[in-house]
N, CA, C and O atoms as a GROMACS GRO file, in nm:
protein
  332
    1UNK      N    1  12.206  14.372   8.124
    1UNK     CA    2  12.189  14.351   8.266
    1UNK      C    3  12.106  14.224   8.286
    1UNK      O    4  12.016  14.183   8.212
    2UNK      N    5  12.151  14.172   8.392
    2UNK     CA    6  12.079  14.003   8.383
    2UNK      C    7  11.987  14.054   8.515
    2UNK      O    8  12.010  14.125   8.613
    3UNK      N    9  11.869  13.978   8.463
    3UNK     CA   10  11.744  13.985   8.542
    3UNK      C   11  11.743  13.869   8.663
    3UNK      O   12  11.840  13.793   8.661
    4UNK      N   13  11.646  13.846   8.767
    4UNK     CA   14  11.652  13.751   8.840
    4UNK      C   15  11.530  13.698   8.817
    4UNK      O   16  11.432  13.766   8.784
    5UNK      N   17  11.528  13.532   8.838
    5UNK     CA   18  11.369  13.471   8.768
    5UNK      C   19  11.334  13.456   8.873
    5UNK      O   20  11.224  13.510   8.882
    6UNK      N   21  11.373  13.394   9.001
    6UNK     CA   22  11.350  13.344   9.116
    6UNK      C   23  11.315  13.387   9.210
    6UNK      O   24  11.406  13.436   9.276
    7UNK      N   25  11.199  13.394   9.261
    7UNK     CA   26  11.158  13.495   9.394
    7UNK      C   27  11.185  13.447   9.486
    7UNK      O   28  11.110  13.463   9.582
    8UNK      N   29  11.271  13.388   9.496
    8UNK     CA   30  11.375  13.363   9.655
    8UNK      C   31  11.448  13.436   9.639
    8UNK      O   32  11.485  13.508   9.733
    9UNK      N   33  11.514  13.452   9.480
    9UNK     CA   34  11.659  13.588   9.494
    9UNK      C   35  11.578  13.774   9.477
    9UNK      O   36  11.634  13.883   9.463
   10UNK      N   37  11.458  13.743   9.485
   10UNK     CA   38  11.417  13.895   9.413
   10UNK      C   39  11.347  13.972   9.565
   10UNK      O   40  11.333  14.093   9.583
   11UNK      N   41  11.325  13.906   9.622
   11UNK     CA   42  11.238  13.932   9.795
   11UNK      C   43  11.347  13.883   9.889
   11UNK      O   44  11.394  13.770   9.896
   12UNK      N   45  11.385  14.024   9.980
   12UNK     CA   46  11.445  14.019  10.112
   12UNK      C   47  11.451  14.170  10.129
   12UNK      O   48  11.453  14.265  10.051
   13UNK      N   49  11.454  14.151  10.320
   13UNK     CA   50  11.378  14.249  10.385
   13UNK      C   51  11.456  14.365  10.361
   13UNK      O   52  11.410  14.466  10.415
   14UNK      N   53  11.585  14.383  10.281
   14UNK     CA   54  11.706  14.501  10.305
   14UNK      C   55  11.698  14.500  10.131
   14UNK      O   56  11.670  14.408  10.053
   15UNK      N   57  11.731  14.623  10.110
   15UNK     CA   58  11.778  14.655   9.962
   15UNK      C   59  11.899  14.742  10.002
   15UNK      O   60  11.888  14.833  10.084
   16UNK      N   61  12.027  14.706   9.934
   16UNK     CA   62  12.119  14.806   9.961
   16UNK      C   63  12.178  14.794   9.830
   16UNK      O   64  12.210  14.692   9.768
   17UNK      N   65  12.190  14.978   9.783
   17UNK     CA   66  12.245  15.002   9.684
   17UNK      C   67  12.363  15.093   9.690
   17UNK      O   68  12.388  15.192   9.758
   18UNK      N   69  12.431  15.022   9.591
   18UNK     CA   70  12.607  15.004   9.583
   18UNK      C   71  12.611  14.898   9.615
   18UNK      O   72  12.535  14.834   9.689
   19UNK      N   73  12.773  14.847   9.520
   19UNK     CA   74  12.833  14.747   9.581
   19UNK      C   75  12.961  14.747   9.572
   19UNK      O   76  13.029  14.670   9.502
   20UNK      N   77  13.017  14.872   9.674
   20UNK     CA   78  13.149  14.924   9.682
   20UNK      C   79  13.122  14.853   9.826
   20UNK      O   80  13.027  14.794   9.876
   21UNK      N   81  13.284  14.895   9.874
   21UNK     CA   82  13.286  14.863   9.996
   21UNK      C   83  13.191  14.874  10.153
   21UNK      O   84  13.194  14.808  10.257
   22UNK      N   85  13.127  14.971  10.115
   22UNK     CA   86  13.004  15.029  10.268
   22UNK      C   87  12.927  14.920  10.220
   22UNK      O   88  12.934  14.818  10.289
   23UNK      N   89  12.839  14.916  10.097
   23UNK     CA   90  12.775  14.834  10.083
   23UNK      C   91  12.779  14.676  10.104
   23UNK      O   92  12.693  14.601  10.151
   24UNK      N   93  12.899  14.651  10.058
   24UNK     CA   94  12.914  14.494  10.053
   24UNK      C   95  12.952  14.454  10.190
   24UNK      O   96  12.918  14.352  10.251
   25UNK      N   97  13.032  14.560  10.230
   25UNK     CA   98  13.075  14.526  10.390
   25UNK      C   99  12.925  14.522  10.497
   25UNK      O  100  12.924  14.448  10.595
   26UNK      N  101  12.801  14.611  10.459
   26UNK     CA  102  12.697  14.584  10.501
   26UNK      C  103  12.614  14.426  10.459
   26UNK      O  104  12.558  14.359  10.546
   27UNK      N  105  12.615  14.400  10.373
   27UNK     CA  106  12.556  14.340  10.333
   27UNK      C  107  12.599  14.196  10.390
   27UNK      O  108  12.525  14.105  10.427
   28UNK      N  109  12.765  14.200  10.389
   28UNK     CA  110  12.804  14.084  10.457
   28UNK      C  111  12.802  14.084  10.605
   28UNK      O  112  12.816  13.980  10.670
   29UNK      N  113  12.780  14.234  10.670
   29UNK     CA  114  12.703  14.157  10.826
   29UNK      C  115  12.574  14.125  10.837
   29UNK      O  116  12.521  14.051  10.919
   30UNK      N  117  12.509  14.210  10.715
   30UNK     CA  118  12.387  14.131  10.775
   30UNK      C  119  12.367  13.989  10.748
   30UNK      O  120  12.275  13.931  10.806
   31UNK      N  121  12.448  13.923  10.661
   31UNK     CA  122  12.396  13.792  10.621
   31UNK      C  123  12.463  13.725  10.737
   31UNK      O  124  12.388  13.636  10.778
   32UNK      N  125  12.605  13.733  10.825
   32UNK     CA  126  12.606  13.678  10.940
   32UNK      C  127  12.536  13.715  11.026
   32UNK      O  128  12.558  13.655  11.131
   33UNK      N  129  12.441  13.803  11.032
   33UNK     CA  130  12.343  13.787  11.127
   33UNK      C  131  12.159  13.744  11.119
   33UNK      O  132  12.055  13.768  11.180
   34UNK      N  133  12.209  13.664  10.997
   34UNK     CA  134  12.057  13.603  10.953
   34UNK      C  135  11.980  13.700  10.868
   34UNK      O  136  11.864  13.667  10.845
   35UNK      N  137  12.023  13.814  10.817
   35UNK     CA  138  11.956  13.937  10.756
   35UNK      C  139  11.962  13.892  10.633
   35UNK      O  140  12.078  13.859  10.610
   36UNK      N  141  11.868  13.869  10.508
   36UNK     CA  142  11.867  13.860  10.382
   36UNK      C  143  11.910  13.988  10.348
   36UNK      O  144  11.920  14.068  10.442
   37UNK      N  145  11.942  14.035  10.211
   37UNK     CA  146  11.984  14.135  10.149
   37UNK      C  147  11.999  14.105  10.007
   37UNK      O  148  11.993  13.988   9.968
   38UNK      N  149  12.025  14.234   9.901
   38UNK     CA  150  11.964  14.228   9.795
   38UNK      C  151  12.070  14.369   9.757
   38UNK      O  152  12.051  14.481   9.805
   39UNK      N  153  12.182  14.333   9.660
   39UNK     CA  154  12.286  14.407   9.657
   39UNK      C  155  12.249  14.480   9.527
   39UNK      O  156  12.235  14.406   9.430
   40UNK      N  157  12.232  14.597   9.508
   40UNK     CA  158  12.204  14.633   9.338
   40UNK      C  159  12.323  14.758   9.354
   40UNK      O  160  12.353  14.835   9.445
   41UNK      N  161  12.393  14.725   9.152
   41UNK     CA  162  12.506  14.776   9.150
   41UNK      C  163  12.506  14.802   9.005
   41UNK      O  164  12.489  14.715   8.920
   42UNK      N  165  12.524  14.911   8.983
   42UNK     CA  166  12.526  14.984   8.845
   42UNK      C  167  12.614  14.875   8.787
   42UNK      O  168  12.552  14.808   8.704
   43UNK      N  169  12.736  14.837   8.805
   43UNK     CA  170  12.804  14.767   8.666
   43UNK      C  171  12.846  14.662   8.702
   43UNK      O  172  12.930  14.654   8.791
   44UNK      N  173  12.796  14.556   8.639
   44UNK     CA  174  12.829  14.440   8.619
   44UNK      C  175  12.976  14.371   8.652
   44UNK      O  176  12.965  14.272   8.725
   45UNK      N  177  13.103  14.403   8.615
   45UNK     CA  178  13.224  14.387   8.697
   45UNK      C  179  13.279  14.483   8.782
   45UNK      O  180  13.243  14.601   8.785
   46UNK      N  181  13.362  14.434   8.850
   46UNK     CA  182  13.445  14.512   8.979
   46UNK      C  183  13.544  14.612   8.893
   46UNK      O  184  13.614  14.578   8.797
   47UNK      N  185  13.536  14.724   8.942
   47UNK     CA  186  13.599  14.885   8.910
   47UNK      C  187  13.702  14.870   8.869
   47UNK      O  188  13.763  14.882   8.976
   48UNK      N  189  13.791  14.848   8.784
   48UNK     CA  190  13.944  14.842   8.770
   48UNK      C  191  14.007  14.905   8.933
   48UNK      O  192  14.077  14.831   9.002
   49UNK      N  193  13.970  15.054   8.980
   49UNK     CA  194  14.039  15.109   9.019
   49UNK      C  195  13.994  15.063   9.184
   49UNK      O  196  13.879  15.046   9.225
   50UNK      N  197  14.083  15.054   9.239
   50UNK     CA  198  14.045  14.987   9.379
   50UNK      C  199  13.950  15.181   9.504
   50UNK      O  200  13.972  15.302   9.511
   51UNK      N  201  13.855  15.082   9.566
   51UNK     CA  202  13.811  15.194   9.654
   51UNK      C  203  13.860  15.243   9.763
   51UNK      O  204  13.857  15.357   9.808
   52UNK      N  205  13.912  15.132   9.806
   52UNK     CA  206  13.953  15.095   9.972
   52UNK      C  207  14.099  15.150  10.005
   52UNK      O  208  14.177  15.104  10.088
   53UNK      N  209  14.121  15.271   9.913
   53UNK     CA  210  14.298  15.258   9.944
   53UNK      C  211  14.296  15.365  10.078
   53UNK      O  212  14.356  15.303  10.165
   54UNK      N  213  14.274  15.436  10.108
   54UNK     CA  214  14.254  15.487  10.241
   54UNK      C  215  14.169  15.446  10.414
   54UNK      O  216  14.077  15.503  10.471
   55UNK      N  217  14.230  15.353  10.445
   55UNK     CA  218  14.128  15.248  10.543
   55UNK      C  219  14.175  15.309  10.695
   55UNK      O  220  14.291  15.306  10.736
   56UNK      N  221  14.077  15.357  10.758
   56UNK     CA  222  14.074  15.412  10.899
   56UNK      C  223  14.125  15.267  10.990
   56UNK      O  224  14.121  15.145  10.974
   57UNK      N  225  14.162  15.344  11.072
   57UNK     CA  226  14.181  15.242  11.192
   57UNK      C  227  14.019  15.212  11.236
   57UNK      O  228  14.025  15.130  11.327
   58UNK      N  229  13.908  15.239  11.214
   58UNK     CA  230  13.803  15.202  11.273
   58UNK      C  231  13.738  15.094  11.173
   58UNK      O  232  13.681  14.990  11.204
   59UNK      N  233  13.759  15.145  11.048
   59UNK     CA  234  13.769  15.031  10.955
   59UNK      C  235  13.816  14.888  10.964
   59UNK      O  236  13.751  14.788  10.933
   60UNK      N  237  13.949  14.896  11.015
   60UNK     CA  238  14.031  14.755  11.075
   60UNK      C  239  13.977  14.738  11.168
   60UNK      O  240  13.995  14.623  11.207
   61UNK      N  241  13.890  14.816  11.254
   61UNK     CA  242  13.848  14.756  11.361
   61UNK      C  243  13.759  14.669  11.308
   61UNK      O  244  13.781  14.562  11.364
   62UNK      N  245  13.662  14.656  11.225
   62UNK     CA  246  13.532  14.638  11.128
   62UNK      C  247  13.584  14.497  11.116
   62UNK      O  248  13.521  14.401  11.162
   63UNK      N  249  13.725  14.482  11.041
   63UNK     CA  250  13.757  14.391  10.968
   63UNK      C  251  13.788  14.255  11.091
   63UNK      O  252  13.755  14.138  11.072
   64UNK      N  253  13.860  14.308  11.217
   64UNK     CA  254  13.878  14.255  11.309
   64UNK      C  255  13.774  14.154  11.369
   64UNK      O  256  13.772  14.034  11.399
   65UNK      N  257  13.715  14.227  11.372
   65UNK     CA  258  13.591  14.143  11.461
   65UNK      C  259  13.438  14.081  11.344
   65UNK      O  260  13.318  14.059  11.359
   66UNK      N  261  13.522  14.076  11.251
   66UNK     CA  262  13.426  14.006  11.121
   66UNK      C  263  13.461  13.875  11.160
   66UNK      O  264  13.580  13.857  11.186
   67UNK      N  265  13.342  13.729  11.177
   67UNK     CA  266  13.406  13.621  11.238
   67UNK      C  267  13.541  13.569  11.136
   67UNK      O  268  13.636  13.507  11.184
   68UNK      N  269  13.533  13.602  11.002
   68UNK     CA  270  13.613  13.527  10.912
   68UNK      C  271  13.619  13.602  10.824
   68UNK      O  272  13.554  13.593  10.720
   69UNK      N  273  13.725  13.719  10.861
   69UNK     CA  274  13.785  13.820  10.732
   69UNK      C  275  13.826  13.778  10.631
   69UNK      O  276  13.842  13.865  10.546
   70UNK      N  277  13.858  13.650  10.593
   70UNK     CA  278  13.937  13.569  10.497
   70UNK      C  279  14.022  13.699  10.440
   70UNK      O  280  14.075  13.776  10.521
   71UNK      N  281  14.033  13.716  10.312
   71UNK     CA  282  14.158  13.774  10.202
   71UNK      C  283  14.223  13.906  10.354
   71UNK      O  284  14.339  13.939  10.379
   72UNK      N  285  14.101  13.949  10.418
   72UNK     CA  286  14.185  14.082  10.489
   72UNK      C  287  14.288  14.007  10.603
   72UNK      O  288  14.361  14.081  10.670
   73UNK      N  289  14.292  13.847  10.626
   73UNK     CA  290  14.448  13.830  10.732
   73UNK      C  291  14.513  13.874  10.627
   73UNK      O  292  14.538  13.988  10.666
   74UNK      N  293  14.573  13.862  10.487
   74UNK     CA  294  14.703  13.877  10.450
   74UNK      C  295  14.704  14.031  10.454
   74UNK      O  296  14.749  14.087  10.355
   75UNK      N  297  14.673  14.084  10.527
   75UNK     CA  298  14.738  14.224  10.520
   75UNK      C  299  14.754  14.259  10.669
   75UNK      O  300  14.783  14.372  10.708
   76UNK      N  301  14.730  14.129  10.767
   76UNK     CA  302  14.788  14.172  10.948
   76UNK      C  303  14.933  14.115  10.923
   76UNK      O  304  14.983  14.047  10.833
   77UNK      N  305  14.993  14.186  11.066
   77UNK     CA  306  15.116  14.175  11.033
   77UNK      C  307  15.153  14.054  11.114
   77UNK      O  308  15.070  14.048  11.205
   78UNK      N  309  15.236  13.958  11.123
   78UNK     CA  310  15.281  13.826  11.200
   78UNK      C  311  15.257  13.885  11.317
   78UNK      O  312  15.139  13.852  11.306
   79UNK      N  313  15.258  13.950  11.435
   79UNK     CA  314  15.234  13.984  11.553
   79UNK      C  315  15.165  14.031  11.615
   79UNK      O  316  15.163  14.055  11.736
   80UNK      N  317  15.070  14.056  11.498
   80UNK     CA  318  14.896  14.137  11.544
   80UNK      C  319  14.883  14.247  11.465
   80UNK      O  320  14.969  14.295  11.392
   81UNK      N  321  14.766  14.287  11.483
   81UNK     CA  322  14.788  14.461  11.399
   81UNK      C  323  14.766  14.434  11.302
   81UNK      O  324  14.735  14.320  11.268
   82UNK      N  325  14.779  14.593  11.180
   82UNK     CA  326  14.760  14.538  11.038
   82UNK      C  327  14.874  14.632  11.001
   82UNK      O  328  14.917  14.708  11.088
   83UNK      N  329  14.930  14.634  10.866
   83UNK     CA  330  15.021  14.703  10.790
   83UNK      C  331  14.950  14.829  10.811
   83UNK      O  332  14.993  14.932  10.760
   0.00000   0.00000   0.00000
């Protein structure tokens, strides 16, 4: 496990643990809203097995109004909406 040397990366006001989707999806509003954060995550690479395969419509709402969903447009459909 790699340590952090730098106390700019080791101090901020949020600790959120996990870094599945609740988490990261937290973590990335707070940083658009000026919130530091501090992601700690049992394993070092991403899960083989995906988390997200069951996504609420309130979820897409989430994704919607993120200023810049990037990777989540390729899954709206050409006319609005999502798959």
């Amino acid at each position: 496990m790699a340590s952090m040397q730098n106390s700019a990366e080791t101090h901020a006001p949020v600790v959120i643990v996990g870094g599945g989707p609740v988490g990261m999806g937290l973590a990335i509003d707070l940083g658009l809203r000026g919130v530091r954060s501090i992601v700690v995550e049992r394993y070092k690479d991403p899960q083989p097995i995906p988390k997200g395969q069951n996504l609420t419509q309130r979820t897409l709402e989430h994704f919607h109004f993120t200023p810049d969903p990037g990777p989540t447009r390729s899954v709206r459909r050409p006319g609005g909406g999502w798959r």
